[in-house]
C-alpha positions in Angstrom: -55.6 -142.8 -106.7 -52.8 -145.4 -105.7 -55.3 -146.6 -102.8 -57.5 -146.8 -105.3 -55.7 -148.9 -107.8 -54.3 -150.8 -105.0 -57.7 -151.9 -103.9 -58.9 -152.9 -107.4 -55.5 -155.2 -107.9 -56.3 -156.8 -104.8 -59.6 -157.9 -106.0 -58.5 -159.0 -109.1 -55.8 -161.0 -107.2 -58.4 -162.5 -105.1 -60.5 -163.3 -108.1 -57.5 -165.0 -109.9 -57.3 -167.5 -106.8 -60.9 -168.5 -106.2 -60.9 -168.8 -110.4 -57.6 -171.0 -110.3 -58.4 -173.0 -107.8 -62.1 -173.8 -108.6 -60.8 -174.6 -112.1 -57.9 -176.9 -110.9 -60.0 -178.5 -107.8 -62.8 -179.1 -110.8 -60.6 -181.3 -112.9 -59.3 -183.3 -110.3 -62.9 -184.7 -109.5 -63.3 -188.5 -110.8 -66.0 -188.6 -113.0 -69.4 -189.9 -110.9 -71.3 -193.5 -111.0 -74.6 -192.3 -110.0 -77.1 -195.0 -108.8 -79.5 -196.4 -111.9 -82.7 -198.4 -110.7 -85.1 -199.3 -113.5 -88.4 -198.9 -111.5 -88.9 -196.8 -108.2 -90.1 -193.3 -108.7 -92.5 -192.2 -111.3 -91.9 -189.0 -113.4 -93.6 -186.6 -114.9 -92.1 -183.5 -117.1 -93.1 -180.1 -116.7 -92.6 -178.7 -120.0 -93.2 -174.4 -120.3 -94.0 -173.4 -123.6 -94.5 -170.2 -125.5 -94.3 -170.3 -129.3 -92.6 -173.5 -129.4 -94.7 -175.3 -132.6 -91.3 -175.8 -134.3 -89.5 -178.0 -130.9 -92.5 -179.3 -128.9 -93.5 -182.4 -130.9 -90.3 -183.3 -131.4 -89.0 -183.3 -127.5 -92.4 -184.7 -126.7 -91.5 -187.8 -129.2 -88.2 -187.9 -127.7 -89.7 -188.8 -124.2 -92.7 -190.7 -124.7 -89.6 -193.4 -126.9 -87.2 -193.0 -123.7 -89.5 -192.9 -120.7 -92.4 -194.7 -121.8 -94.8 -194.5 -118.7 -94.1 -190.7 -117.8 -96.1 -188.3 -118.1 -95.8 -185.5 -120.2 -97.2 -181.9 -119.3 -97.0 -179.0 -121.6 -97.7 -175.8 -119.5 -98.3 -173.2 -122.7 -97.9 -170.0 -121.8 -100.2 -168.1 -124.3 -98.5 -169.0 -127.2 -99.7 -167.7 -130.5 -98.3 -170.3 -133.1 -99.7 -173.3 -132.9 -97.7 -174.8 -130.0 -100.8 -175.5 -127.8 -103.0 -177.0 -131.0 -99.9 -179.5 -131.9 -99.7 -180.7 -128.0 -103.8 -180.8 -128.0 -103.8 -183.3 -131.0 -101.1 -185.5 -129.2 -102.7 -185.9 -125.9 -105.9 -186.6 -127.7 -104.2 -189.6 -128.9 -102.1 -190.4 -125.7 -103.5 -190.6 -122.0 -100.3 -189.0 -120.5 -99.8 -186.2 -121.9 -101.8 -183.4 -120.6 -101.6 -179.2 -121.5 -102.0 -176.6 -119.1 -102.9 -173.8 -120.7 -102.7 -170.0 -119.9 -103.8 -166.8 -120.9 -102.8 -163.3 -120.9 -102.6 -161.0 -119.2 -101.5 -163.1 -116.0 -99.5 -165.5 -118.9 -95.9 -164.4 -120.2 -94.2 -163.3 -117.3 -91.7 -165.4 -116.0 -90.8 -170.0 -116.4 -91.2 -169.8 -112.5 -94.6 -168.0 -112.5 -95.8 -170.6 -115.5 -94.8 -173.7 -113.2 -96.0 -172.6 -109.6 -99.4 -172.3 -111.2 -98.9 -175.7 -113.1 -97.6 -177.4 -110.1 -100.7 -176.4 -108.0 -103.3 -177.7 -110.8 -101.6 -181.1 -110.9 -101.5 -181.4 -107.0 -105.2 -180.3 -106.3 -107.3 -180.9 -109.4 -104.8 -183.1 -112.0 -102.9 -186.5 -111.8 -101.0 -185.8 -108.7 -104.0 -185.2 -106.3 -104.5 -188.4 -103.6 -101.2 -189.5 -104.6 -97.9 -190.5 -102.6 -96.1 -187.6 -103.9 -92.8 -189.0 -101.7 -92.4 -191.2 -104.8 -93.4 -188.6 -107.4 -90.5 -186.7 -109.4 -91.1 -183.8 -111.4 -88.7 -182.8 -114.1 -88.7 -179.2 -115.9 -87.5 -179.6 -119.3 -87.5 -177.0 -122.3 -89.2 -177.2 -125.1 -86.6 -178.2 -127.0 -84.9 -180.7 -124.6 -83.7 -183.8 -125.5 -82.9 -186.9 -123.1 -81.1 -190.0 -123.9 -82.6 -193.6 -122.3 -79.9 -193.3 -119.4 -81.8 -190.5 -118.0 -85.0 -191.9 -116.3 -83.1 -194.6 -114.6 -80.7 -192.1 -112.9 -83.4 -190.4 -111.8 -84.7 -193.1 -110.5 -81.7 -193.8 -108.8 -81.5 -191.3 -107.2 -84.9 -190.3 -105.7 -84.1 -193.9 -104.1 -82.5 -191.8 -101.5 -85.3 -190.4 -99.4 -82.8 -187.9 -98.4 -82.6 -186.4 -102.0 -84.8 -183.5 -102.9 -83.4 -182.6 -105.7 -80.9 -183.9 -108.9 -79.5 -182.3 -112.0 -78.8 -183.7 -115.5 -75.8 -182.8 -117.4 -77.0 -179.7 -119.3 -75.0 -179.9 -123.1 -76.0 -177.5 -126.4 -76.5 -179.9 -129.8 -74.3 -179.0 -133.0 -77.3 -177.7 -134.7 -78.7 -174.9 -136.4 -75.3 -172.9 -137.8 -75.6 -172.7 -141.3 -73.1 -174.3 -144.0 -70.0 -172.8 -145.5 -68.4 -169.9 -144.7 -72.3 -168.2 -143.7 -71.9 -170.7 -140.8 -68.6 -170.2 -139.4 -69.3 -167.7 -136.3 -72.5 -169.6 -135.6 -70.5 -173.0 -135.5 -68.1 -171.2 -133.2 -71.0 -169.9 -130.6 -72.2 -173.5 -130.4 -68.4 -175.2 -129.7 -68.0 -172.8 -127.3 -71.3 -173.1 -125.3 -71.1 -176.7 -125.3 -67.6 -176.7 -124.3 -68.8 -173.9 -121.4 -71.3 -176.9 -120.2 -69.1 -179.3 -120.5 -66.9 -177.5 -118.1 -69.6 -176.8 -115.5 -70.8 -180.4 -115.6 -66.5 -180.6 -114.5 -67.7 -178.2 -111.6 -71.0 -179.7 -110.4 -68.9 -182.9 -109.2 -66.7 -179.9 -107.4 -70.1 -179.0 -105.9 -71.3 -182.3 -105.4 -68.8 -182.8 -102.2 -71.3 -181.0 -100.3 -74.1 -182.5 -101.5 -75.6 -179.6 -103.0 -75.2 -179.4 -106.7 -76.6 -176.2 -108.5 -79.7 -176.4 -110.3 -79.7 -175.1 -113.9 -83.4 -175.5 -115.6 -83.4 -177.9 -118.0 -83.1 -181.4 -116.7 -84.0 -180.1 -113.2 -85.7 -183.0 -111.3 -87.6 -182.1 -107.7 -89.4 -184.5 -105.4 -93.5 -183.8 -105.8 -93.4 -184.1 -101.5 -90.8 -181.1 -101.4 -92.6 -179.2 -104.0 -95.7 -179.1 -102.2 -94.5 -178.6 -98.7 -92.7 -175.6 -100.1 -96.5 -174.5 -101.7 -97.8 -175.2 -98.5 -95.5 -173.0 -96.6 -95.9 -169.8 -98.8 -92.7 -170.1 -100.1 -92.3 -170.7 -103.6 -90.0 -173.9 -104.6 -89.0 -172.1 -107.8 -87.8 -168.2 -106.4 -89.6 -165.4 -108.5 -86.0 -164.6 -109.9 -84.4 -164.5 -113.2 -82.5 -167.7 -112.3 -85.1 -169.5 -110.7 -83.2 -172.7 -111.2 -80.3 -171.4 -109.2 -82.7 -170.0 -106.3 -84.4 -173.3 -106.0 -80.9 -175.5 -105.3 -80.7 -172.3 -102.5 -84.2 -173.1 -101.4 -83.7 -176.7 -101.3 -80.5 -176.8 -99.2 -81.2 -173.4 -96.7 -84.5 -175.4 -95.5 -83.0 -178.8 -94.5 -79.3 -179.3 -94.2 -79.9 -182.6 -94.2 -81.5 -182.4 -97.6 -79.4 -183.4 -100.6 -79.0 -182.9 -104.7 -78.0 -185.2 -107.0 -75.7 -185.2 -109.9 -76.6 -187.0 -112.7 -74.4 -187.9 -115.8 -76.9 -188.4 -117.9 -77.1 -185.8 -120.6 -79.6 -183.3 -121.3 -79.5 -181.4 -124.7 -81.1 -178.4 -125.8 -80.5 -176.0 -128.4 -77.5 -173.0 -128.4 -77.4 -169.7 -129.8 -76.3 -169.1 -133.6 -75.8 -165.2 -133.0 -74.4 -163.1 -131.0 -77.6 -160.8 -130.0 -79.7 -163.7 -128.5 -76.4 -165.4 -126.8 -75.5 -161.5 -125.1 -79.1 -161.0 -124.3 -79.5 -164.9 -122.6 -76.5 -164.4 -120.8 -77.6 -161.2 -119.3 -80.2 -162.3 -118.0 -78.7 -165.1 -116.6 -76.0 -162.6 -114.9 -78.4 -160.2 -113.6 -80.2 -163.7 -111.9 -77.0 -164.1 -110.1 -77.5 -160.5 -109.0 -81.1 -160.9 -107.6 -80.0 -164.2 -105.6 -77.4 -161.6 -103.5 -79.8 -161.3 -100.6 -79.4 -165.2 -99.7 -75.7 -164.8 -98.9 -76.4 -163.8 -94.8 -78.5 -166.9 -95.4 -76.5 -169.0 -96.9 -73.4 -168.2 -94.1 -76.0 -168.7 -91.3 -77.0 -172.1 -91.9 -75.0 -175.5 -91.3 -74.6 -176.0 -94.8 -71.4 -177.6 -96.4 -68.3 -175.4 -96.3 -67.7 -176.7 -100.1 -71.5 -175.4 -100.7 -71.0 -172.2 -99.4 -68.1 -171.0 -100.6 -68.9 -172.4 -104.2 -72.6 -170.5 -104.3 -71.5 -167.5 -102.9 -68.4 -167.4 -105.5 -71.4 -168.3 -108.4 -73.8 -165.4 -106.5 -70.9 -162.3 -106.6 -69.0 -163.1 -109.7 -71.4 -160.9 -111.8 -70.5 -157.9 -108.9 -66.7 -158.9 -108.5 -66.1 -159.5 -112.3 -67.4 -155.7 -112.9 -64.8 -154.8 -110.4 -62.2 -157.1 -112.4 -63.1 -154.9 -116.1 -62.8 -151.5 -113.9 -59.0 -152.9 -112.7 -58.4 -153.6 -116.6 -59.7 -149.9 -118.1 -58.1 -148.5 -115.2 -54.6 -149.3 -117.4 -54.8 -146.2 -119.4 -55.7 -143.8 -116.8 -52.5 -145.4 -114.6 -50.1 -144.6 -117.3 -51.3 -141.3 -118.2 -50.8 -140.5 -114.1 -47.7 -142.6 -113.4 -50.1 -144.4 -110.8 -49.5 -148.0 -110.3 -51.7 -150.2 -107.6 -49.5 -153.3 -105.9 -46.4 -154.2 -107.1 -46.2 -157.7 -108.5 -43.3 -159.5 -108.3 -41.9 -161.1 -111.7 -43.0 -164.3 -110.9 -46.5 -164.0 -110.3 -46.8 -161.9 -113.7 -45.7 -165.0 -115.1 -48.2 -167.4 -113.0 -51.1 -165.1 -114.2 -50.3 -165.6 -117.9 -48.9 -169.3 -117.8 -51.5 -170.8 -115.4 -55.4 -169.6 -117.3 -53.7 -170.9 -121.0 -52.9 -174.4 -118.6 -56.1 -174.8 -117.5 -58.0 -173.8 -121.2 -55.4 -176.6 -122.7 -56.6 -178.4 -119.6 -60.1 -178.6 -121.0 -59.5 -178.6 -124.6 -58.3 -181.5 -124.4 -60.7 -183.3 -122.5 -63.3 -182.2 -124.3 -61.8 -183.6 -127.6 -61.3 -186.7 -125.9 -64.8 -186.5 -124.6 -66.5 -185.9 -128.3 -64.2 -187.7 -130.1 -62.6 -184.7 -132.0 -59.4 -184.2 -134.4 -56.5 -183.0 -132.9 -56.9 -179.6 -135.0 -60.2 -178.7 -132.3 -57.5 -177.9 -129.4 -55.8 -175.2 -131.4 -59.4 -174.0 -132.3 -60.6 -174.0 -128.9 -57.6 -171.7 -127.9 -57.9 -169.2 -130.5 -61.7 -168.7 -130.4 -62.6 -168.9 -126.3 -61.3 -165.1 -126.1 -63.2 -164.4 -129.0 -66.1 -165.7 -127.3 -65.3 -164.6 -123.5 -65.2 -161.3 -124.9 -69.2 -162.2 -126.0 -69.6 -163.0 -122.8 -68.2 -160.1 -120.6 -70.5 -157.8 -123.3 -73.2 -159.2 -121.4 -72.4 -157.9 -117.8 -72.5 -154.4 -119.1 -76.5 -155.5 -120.2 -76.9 -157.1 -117.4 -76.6 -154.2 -115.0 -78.1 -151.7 -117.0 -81.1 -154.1 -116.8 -80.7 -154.6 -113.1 -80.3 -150.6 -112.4 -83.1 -149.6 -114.4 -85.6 -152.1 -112.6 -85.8 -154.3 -116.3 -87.2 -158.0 -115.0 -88.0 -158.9 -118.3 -87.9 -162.6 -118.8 -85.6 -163.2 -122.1 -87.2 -165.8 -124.7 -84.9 -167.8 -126.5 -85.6 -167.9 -130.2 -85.8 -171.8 -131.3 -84.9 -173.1 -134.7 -86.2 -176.3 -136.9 -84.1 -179.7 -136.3 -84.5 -182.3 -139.2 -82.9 -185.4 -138.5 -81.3 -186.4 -135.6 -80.9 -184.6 -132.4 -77.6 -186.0 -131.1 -78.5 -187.7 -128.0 -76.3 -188.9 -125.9 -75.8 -192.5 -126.1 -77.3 -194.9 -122.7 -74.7 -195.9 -120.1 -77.4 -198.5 -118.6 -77.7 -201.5 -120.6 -81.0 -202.3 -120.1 -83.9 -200.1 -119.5 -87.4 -201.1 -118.1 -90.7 -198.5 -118.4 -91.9 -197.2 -114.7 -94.8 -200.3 -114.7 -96.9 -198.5 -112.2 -97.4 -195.6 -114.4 -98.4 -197.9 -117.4 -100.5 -199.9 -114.9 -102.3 -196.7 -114.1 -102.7 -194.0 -116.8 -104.5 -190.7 -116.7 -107.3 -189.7 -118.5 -105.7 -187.2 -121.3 -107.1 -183.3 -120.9 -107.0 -179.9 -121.3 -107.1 -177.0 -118.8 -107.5 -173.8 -119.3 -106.7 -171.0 -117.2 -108.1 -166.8 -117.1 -105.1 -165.7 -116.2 -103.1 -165.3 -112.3 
């Protein structure tokens, strides 16, 4: 049992470092001035949709005011409430926006199933076809995204780089939804703490960004229309029929070319949190067990001449879900040690210490910037301290779901539950000053319909 035990405090050693030093390497990254252009390449936004009457005309508001000239395509994936009848009456009205719809039974399976057979309607039959699709961008975005007017112009920016395949909005969680009074108070907590999560992994996509290769995370995804349909071409599908497709893709993008890049954009791109702990625990678990699925492109991954910073990065992102299980068995194993008078490695006094001083330095760390980043009171720090166990323990429940799922063959595709948003949607505020519309697509609109589809 001693081997044993020895063995597990070794991993969680190991683990300790790679965390520490991602987290330390993370906030010493300058914050990013990604190229803006106002015109350059044109966009259009794939939008999946399934039950999303309460979200959809808002978000498709919120982009036709802050990219004027893109177009707007609402891929509805069988919905039953009204979602597809609310887009219909809109594109009636406006040329660019265009719904895909589907039915069952080839409908409802999976976002990367629902935009494969989007993306090869637009490039045969729909606006794409005959076009220069080197200067086309398309940009998945939830139904409930929101973008603020400094997104399009990064974008644009970016694509300028004909080495860029691929770029990635800052992915933030609005304030909304929790409600009032003491009712509210765990559902205001959920939401601080997954938009502080994101703010911290926008912190570790510059980390990522050294090599060029920053991780795609779904909403606010942008891929060149040329790369997209080279991938179709090939066989191979540009977003991996995997729970984290998003993920898979970034692998995709970077295993085919090493030459290939993806952006980082600043720009913000905000979309709804969870305001309980059921739906947060399920949407995490199937994020974790997408982790799981992506372990076959580690020998991949090692074999090509990718960036040692992009390697070592994804494959610490593709095994944390197996390591951290090995990290819970070294904690319940406590119990059993004592009761056998079996300890693993013997720690010296001084690394006890750096393993309890160093993680409450880094949360500090990031409390703190992410008051200074929002604008907080001083009284959020403390708060941010005392409620991230509380909420990493939310977190870790999740594992334990995500490898029952993954063991008993469970590839269902999680739907997040949306809620009404009066009012405002706290967008991020523009860091361009001024902000033209693409003028070729307002030079050259598309004739506004609807298709329908049997099924896969």
């Amino acid at each position: 049992m001693k081997t044993l035990f020895s063995v597990l405090d070794l991993i969680s050693l190991l683990l300790f470092v790679l965390y520490a030093t991602q987290q330390v390497l993370s906030a010493l990254q300058r914050r990013p001035k990604p190229p803006v252009a106002g015109e350059g390449a044109r966009l259009t936004f794939l939008i999946p949709a399934l039950n999303e009457a309460g979200v959809i005309g808002p978000t498709l508001d919120n982009l036709r005011r802050t990219v004027p000239g893109a177009r707007l395509v609402v891929i509805d994936d069988a919905s039953d409430d009204g979602t597809a009848e609310i887009v219909a009456e809109l594109a009636a009205r406006d040329p660019q926006v265009l719904l895909l719809r589907r039915h069952l039974p080839g409908a409802r399976q999976n976002k990367s199933r629902a935009m494969k057979w989007a993306v090869e309607h637009l490039l045969t039959a729909g606006p794409l076809a005959g076009r220069d699709l080197t200067q086309e961008v398309l940009v998945v975005l939830d139904a409930d995204g929101q973008i603020g007017p400094d997104f399009a112009p990064q974008v644009r920016g970016a694509f300028a780089d004909p080495d860029v395949m691929a770029a990635q909005g800052w992915m933030r969680f609005r304030q909304t939804g929790a409600p009032g009074g003491w009712a509210g108070v765990w559902s205001r907590m959920l939401l601080f703490q997954q938009d502080l999560e994101t703010f911290i992994v926008g912190r570790i996509q510059r980390l990522r960004a050294l090599g060029h290769t920053v991780a795609l995370t779904g909403n606010g995804q942008c891929m060149r229309a040329s790369y997209v349909a080279a991938q179709l071409a090939r066989g191979v599908d540009p977003w991996p029929d995997v729970l984290l497709e998003d993920f898979a893709s970034a692998l995709e993008v970077r295993l085919h070319d090493p030459r290939w890049k993806i952006a980082l954009l600043t720009a913000k791109v905000t979309q709804q949190g969870m305001v309980a702990s059921g739906p947060l625990i399920r949407q995490r678990a199937r994020w974790t067990q997408g982790a799981m699925q992506c372990l076959p492109y580690l020998p991949r991954l090692w074999r090509s001449p990718a960036h040692p910073v992009t390697r070592v990065e994804f494959s610490y992102f593709i095994l944390a879900p197996w390591l951290n299980m090995l990290l819970i068995l070294s904690v319940l194993s406590q119990p059993v040690r004592r009761v056998l008078g079996e300890q693993g490695l013997a720690w010296p006094t001084w690394l006890g210490t750096v393993f309890t001083v160093l993680p409450l330095a880094l949360q500090l760390n990031w409390a703190l910037r992410y008051r200074a980043e929002r604008g907080l009171s001083w009284w959020t720090v403390p708060y941010t301290l005392l409620s991230l166990p509380v909420y990493t323990a939310a977190l870790l429940s999740s594992t334990f779901l995500a490898y029952r799922n993954h063991f008993t063959g469970r590839q269902g595709w999680y739907k997040s539950v949306r809620h009404d948003e009066p009012g405002g949607q706290e967008l991020s505020p523009p860091e361009v000053s001024s902000i033209q519309p693409d003028p070729h697509l307002r030079a050259a609109p598309q004739r506004s319909r609807t298709v329908a589809s049997s099924g896969d």
